[in-house]
KOLLUMSE-542803 format. One line per 3 residues: their letters; for each residue x, y, z of N, C-alpha, C. Coordinates in steps of 0.1 Angstrom, whole numbers, plus 5000, padded with zeros to 4 digits. Atoms other than C-alpha are relative to their C-alpha. Example, Ala and Ser with C-alpha at 12.3 -4.5 7.8 and 13.67 -1.06 7.14 Angstrom:
AS> 5009:4988:5000:5123:4955:5078:5009:5012:5000  4991:4989:5000:5137:4989:5071:4992:5011:5008 $
//
This chain:
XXX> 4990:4990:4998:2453:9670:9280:5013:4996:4992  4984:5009:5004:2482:9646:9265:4998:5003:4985  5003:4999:5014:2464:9648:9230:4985:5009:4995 $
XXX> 5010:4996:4998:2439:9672:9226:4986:4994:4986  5008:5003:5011:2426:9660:9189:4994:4985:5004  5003:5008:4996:2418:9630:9207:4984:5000:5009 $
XXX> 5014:4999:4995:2384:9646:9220:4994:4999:4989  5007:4998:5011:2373:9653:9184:4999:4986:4995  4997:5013:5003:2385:9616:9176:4989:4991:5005 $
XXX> 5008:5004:4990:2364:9603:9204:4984:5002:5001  5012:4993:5003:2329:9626:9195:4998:4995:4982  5003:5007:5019:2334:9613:9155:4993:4984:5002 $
XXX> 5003:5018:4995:2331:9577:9174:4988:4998:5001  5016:5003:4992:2303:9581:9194:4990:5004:4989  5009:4998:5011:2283:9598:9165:5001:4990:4987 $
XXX> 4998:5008:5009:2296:9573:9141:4989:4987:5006  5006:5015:4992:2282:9542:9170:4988:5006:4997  5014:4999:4997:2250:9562:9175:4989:4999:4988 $
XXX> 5010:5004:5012:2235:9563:9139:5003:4987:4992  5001:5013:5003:2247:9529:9132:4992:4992:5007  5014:5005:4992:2228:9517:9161:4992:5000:5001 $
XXX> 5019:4997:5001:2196:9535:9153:4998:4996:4986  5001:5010:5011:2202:9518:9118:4998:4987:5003  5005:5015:4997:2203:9483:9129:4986:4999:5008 $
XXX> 5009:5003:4993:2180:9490:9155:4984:5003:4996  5016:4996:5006:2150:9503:9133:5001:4993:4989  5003:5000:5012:2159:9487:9097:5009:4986:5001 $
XXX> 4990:5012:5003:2184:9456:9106:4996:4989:5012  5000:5008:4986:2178:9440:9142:4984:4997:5005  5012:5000:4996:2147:9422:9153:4999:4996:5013 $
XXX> 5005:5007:4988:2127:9410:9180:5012:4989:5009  4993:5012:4992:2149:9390:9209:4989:4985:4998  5006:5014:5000:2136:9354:9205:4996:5000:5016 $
XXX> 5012:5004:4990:2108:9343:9237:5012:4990:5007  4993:5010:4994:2138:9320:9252:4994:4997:5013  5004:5001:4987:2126:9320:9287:5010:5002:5009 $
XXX> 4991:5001:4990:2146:9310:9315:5005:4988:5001  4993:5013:4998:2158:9275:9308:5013:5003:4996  4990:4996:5004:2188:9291:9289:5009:5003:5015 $
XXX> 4992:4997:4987:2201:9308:9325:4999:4991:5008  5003:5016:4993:2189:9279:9342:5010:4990:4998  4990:5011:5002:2212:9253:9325:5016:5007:5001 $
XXX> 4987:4994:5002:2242:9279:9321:5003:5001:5022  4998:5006:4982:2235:9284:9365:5007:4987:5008  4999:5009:4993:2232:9249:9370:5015:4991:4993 $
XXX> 4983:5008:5006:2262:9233:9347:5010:5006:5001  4988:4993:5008:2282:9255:9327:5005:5007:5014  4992:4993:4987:2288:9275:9362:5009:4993:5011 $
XXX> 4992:5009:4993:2295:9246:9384:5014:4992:4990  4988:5005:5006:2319:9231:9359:5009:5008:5002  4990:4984:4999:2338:9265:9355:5008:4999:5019 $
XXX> 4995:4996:4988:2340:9265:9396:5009:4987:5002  4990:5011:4995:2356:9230:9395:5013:4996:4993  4988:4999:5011:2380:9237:9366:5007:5006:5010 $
XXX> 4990:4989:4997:2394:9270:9387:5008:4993:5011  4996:5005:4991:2396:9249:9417:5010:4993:5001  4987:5011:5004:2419:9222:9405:5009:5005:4995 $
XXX> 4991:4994:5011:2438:9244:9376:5005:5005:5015  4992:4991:4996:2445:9269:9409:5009:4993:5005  4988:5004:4995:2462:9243:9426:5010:4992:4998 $
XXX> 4990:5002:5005:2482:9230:9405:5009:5012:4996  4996:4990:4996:2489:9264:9398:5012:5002:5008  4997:4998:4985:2499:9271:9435:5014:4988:4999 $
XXX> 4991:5013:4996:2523:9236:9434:5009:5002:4992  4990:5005:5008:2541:9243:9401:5007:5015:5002  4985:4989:5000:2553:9279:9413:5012:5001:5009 $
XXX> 5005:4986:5009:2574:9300:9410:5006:4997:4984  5001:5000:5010:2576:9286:9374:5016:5002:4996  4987:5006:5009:2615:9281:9371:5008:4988:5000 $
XXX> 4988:5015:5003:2629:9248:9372:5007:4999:5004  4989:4998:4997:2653:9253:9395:5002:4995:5016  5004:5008:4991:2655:9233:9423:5017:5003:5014 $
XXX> 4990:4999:4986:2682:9241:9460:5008:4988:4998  4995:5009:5001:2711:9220:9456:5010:5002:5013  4987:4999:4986:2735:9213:9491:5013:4998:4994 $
XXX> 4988:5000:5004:2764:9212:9467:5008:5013:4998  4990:4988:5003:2790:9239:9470:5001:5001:4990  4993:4993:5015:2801:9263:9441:5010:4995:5000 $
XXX> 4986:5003:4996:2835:9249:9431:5007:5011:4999  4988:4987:5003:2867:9271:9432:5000:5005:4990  4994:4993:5016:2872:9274:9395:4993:5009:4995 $
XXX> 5011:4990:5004:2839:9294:9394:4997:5011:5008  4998:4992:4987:2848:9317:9425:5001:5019:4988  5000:4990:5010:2846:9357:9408:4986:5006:4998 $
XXX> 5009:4991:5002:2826:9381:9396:5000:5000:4985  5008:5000:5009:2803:9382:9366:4992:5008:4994  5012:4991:5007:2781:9402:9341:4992:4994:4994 $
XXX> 5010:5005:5007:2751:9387:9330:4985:5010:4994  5018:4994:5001:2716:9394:9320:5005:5012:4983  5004:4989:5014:2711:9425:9289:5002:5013:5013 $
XXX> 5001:4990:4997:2708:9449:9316:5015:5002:5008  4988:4999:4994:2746:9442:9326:5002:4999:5015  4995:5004:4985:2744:9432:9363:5010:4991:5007 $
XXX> 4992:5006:4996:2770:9420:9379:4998:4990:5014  5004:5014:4992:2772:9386:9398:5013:4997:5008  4981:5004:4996:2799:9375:9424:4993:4988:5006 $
XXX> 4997:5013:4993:2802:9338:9436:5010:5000:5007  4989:5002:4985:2818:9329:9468:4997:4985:5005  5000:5013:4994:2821:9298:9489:4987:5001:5004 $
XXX> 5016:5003:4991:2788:9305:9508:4992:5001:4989  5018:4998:5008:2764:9308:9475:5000:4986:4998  5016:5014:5003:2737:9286:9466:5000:4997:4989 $
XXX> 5001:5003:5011:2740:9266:9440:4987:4985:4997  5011:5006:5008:2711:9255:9417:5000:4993:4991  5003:5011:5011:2698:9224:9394:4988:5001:4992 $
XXX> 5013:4999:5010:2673:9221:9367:4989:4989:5011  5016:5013:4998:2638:9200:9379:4994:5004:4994  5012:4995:5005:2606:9203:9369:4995:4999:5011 $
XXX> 5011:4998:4987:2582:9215:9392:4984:5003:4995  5014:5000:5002:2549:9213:9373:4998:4985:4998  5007:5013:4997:2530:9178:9387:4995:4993:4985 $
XXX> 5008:5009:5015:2515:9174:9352:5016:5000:4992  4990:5003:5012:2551:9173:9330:5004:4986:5007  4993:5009:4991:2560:9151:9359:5004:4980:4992 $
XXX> 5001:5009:5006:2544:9127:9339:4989:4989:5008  5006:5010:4988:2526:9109:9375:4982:5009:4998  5010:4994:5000:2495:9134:9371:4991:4997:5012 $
XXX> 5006:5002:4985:2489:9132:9409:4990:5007:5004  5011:4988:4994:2456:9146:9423:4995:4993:5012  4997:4986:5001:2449:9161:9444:5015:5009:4996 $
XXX> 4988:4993:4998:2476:9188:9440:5007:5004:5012  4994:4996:4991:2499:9185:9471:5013:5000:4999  4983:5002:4994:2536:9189:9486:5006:4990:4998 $
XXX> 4989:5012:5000:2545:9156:9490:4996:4990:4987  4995:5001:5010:2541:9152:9456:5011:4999:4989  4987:4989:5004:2570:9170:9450:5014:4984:4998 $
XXX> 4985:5009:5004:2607:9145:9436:5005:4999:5011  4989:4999:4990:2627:9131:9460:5015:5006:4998  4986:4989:5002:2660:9155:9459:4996:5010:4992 $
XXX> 5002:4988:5004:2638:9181:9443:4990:5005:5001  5009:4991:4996:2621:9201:9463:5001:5013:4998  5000:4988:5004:2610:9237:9451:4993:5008:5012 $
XXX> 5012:4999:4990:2582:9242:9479:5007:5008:5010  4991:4993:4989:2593:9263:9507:4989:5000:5014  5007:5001:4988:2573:9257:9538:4984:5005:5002 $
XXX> 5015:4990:4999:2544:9285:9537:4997:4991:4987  5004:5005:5009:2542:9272:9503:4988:4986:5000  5007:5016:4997:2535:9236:9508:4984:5000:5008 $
XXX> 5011:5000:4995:2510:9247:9532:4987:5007:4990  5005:4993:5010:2491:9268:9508:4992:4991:4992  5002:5010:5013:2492:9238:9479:4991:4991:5003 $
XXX> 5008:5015:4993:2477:9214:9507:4987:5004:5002  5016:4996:4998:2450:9238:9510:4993:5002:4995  5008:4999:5009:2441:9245:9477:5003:4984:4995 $
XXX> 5001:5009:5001:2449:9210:9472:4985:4989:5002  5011:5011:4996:2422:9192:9493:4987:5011:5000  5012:5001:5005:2399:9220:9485:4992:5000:4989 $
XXX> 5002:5002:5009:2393:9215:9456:4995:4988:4996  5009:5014:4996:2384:9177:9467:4990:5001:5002  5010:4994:5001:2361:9194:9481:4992:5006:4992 $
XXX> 5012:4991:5009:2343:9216:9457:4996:4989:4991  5001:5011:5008:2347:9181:9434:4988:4994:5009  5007:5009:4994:2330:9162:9462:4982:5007:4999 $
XXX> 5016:4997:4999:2299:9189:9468:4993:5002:4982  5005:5003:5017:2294:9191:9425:4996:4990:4999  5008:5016:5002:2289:9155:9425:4988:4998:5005 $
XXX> 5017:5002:4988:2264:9154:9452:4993:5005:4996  5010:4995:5005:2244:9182:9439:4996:4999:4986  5001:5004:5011:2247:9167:9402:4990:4986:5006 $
XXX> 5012:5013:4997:2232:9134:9418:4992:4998:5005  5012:4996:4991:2210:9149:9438:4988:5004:4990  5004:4990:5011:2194:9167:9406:4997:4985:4989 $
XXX> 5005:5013:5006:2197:9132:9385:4991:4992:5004  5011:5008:4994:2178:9111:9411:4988:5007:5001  5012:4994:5000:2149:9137:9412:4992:4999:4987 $
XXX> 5002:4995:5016:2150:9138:9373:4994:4984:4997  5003:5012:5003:2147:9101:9374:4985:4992:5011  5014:5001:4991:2121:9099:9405:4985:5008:4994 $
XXX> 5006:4990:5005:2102:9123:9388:4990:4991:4982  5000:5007:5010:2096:9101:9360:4988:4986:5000  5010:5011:4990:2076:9073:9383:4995:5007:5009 $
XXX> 5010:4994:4993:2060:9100:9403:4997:5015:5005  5002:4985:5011:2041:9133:9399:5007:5008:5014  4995:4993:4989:2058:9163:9424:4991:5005:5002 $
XXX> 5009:4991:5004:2029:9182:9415:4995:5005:5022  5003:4994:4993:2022:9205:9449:4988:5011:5000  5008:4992:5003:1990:9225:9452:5005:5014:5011 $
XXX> 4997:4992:4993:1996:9262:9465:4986:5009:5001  5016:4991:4997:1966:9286:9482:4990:4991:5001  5010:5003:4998:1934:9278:9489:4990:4998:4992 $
XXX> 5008:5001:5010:1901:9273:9471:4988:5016:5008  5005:4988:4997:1885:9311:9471:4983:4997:5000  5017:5001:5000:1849:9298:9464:4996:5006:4992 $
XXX> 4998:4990:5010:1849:9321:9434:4995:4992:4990  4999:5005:5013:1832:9306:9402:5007:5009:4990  4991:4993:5007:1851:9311:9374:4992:5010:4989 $
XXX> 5006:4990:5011:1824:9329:9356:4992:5013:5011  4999:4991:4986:1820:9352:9385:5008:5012:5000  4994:4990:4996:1852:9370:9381:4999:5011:4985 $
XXX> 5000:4986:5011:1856:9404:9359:5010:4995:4990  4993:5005:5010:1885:9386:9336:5004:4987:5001  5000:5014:5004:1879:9348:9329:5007:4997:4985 $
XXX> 4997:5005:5014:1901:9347:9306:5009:4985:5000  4993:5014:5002:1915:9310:9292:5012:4999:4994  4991:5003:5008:1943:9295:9283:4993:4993:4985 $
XXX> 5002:5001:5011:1938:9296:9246:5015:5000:4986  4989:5004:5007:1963:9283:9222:5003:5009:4989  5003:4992:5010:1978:9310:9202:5011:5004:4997 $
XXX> 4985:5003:5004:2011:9319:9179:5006:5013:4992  4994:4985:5007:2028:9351:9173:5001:5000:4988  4997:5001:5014:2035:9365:9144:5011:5011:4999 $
XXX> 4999:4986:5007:2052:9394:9126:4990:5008:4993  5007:4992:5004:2028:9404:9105:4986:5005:5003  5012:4993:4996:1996:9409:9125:5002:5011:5013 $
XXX> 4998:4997:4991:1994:9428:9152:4996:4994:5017  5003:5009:4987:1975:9401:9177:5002:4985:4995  5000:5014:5003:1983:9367:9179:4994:4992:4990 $
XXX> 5007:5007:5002:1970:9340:9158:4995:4993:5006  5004:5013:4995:1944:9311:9172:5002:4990:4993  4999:5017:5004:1950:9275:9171:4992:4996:5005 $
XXX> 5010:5010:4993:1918:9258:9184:4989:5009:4994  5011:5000:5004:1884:9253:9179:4992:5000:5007  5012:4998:4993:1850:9266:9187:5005:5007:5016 $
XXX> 4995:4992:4991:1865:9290:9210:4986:5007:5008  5009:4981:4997:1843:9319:9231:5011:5008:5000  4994:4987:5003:1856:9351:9219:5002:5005:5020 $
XXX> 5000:4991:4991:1852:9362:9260:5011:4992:5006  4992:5005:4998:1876:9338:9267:5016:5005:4999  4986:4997:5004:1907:9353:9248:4999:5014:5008 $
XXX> 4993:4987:4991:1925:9383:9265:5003:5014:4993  4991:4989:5005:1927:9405:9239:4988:4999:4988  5010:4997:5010:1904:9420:9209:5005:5011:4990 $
XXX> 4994:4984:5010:1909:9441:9177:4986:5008:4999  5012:4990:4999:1881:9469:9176:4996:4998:4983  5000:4998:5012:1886:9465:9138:4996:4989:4991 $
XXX> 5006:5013:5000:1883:9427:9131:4999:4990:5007  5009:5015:4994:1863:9392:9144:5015:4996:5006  4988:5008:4997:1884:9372:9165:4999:4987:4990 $
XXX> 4999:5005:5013:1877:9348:9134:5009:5002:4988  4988:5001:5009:1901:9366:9112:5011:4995:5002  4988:5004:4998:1930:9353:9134:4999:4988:5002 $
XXX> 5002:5013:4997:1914:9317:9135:5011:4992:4990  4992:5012:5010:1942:9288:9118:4989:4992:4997  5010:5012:5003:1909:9264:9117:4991:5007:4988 $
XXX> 5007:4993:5011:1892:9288:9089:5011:5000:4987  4990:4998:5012:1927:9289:9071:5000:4986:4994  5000:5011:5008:1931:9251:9071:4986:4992:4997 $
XXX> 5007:5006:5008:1899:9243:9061:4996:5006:4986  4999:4995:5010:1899:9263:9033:5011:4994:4991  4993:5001:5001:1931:9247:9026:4996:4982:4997 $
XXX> 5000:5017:5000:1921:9207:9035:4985:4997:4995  5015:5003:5001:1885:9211:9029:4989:4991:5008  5007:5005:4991:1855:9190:9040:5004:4993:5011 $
XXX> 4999:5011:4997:1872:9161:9050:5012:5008:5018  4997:4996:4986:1890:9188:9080:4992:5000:5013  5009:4998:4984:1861:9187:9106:5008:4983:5006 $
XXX> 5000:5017:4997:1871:9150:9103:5016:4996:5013  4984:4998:4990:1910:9152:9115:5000:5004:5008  4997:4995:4988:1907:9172:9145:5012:5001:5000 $
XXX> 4988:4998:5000:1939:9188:9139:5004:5006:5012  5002:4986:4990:1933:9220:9164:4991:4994:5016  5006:5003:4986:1924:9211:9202:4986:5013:5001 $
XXX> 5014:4997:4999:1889:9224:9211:4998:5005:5011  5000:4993:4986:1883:9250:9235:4986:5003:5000  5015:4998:4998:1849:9253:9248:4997:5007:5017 $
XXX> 5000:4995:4987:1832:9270:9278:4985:5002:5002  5013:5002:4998:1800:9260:9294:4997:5010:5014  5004:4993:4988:1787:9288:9319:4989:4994:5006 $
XXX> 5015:5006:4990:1759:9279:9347:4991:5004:4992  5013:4996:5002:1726:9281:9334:4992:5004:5009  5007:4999:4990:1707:9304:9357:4991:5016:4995 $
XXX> 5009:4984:5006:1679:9331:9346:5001:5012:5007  5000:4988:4989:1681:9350:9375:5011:5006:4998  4989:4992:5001:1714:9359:9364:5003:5002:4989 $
XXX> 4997:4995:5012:1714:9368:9331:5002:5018:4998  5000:4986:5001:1710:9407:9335:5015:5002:5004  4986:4998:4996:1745:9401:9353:5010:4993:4997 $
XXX> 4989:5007:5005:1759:9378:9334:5005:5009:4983  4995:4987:5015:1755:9406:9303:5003:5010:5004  4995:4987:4995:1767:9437:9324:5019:4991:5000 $
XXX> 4983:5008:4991:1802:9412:9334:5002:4994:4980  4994:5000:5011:1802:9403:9296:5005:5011:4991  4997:4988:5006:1802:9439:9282:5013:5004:5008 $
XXX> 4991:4997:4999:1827:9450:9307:5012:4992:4996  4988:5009:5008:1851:9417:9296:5002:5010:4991  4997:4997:5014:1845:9430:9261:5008:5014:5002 $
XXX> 4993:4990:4994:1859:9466:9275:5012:4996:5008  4987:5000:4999:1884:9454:9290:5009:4993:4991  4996:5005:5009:1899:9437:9266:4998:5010:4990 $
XXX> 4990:4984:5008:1898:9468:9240:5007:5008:5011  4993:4993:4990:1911:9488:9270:5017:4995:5000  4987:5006:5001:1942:9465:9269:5003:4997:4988 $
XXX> 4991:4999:5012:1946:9462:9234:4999:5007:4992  4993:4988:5008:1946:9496:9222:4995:5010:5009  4998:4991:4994:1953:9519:9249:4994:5013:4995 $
XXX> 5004:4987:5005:1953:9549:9227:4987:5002:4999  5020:4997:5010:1916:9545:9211:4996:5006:5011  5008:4998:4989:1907:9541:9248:5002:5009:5011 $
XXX> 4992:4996:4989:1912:9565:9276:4988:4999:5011  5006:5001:4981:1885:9563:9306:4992:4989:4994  5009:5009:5001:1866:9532:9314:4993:5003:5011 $
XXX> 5004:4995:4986:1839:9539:9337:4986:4986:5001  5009:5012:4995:1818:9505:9353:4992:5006:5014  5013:4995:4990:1786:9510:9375:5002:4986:5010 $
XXX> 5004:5014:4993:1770:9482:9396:4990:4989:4988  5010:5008:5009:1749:9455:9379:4991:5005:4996  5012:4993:5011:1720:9476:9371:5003:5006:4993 $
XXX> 4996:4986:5011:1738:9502:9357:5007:4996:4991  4994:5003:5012:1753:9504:9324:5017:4999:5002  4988:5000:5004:1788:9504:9312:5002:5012:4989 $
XXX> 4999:4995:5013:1801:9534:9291:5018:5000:4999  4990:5001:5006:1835:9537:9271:5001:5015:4995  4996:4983:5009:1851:9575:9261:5009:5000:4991 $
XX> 4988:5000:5012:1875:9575:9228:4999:5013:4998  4994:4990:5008:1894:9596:9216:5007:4996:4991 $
//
């Protein structure tokens, strides 16, 4: 209402931000890096606690050195010769001195110029013959004074508390088991899938492998289009190091020995076909839209579109 060309000003902005942002964001800005959560983790556990024991201390010194003029209650009368009225300041106010005013001296009232750098931050820190403090005050200073002892004292504790685990931890395992044991072989359930060693990229669209002699039913994920062999590193570096690669064992070695049992073979290939289906199902949605699973005699079928 104050400026009206200031809406049009404001609509040039936002259209100016919005196609610079769909520029960076389709042709200039990539992927967030995989950081995890150790980042918030150490910024939680340090950088925050430090921060809370800076404010603590800074406030009360703070609190002790106001109100920040230097001017300290003196019991010495104004003399005669300065008895009258006055104009000071820029803004022309007038001043009158009388026998009853209060006359003031320079101090310093911040603990750190003091030069003594007393901590905690209290009152009877304060110069003898120059006290600025005024009663409420003092009380106040003494109380962000000692707490701030406090917040010092519980930082420590939970810094050493955090050290000694790091250092117990070191001579013995914490390791805790959680849940039960279900009685479930692991070739039993509908997705056995392994930890299988494997390394993004940009330019594929599924992971690369790092290990050897894999089972394909193992990995979590499948291209309809090529072998889980095109994404193997063990085919690249032996092409690369040649024979003498079987020999190094560069690539850890994933393997997987199912039970040998005949009577279950007709159900161990109905629970392999659906893996193989779920795994395209999860890695290309689109191709797939209905999956439909029977019981062990019955088949498995797949519907694309």
């Amino acid at each position: 209402s104050i400026y009206p060309g200031a809406l049009f000003m404001c609509c040039l902005s936002l259209v100016i931000n919005f196609f610079v942002d769909k520029f960076s964001l389709m042709r200039t800005w990539k992927r967030m890096p995989l950081l995890g959560t150790s980042l918030c983790k150490f910024s939680r556990r340090y950088f925050f606690s430090t921060t809370v024991v800076a404010m603590a201390v800074t406030s009360s010194y703070f609190w002790a050195s106001f109100p920040y003029d230097n001017l300290c209650g003196s019991e010495r009368h104004v003399p005669e010769e300065f008895y009258g009225q006055y104009t000071v300041g820029d803004d022309q106010q007038q001043v009158t001195l009388r026998a009853d005013s209060v006359s003031y001296r320079y101090c310093k009232q911040s603990l750190v110029e003091l030069g003594r750098m007393d901590f905690p931050a209290l009152s009877r820190h304060q110069s003898d013959g120059a006290k600025w403090m005024e009663h409420q005050q003092e009380i106040i200073v003494d109380i962000f004074g000692w707490t701030s002892v406090g917040v010092i004292v519980i930082i420590v504790c939970i810094f050493s508390k955090r050290v000694c685990k790091s250092v117990s931890n070191l001579y013995r395992g914490d390791y805790c088991s959680v849940g039960e044991c279900s009685n479930v072989n692991f070739c039993d359930i509908d997705n056995p899938f392994g930890y299988v060693p494997q390394l993004g990229n940009s330019v594929y669209s599924y992971p690369l492998l790092a290990c050897e002699g894999f089972d394909p039913d193992l990995v979590s994920w499948e291209d309809p289009d090529r072998p889980h062999r095109f994404y193997n590193l063990t085919e690249d570096a032996y092409e690369v190091v040649g024979d003498s690669f079987r020999e190094l064992r560069l690539f850890s070695i994933l393997s997987y020995k199912p039970p040998e049992d005949d009577d279950n073979e007709e159900r161990r290939d109905h629970l392999r076909s659906k893996r193989r289906l779920l795994r395209l199902s999860q890695s290309c949605p689109k191709r797939i839209s209905t999956f439909v699973s029977g019981s062990s005699n019955s088949s498995s079928s797949i519907l694309c579109i």
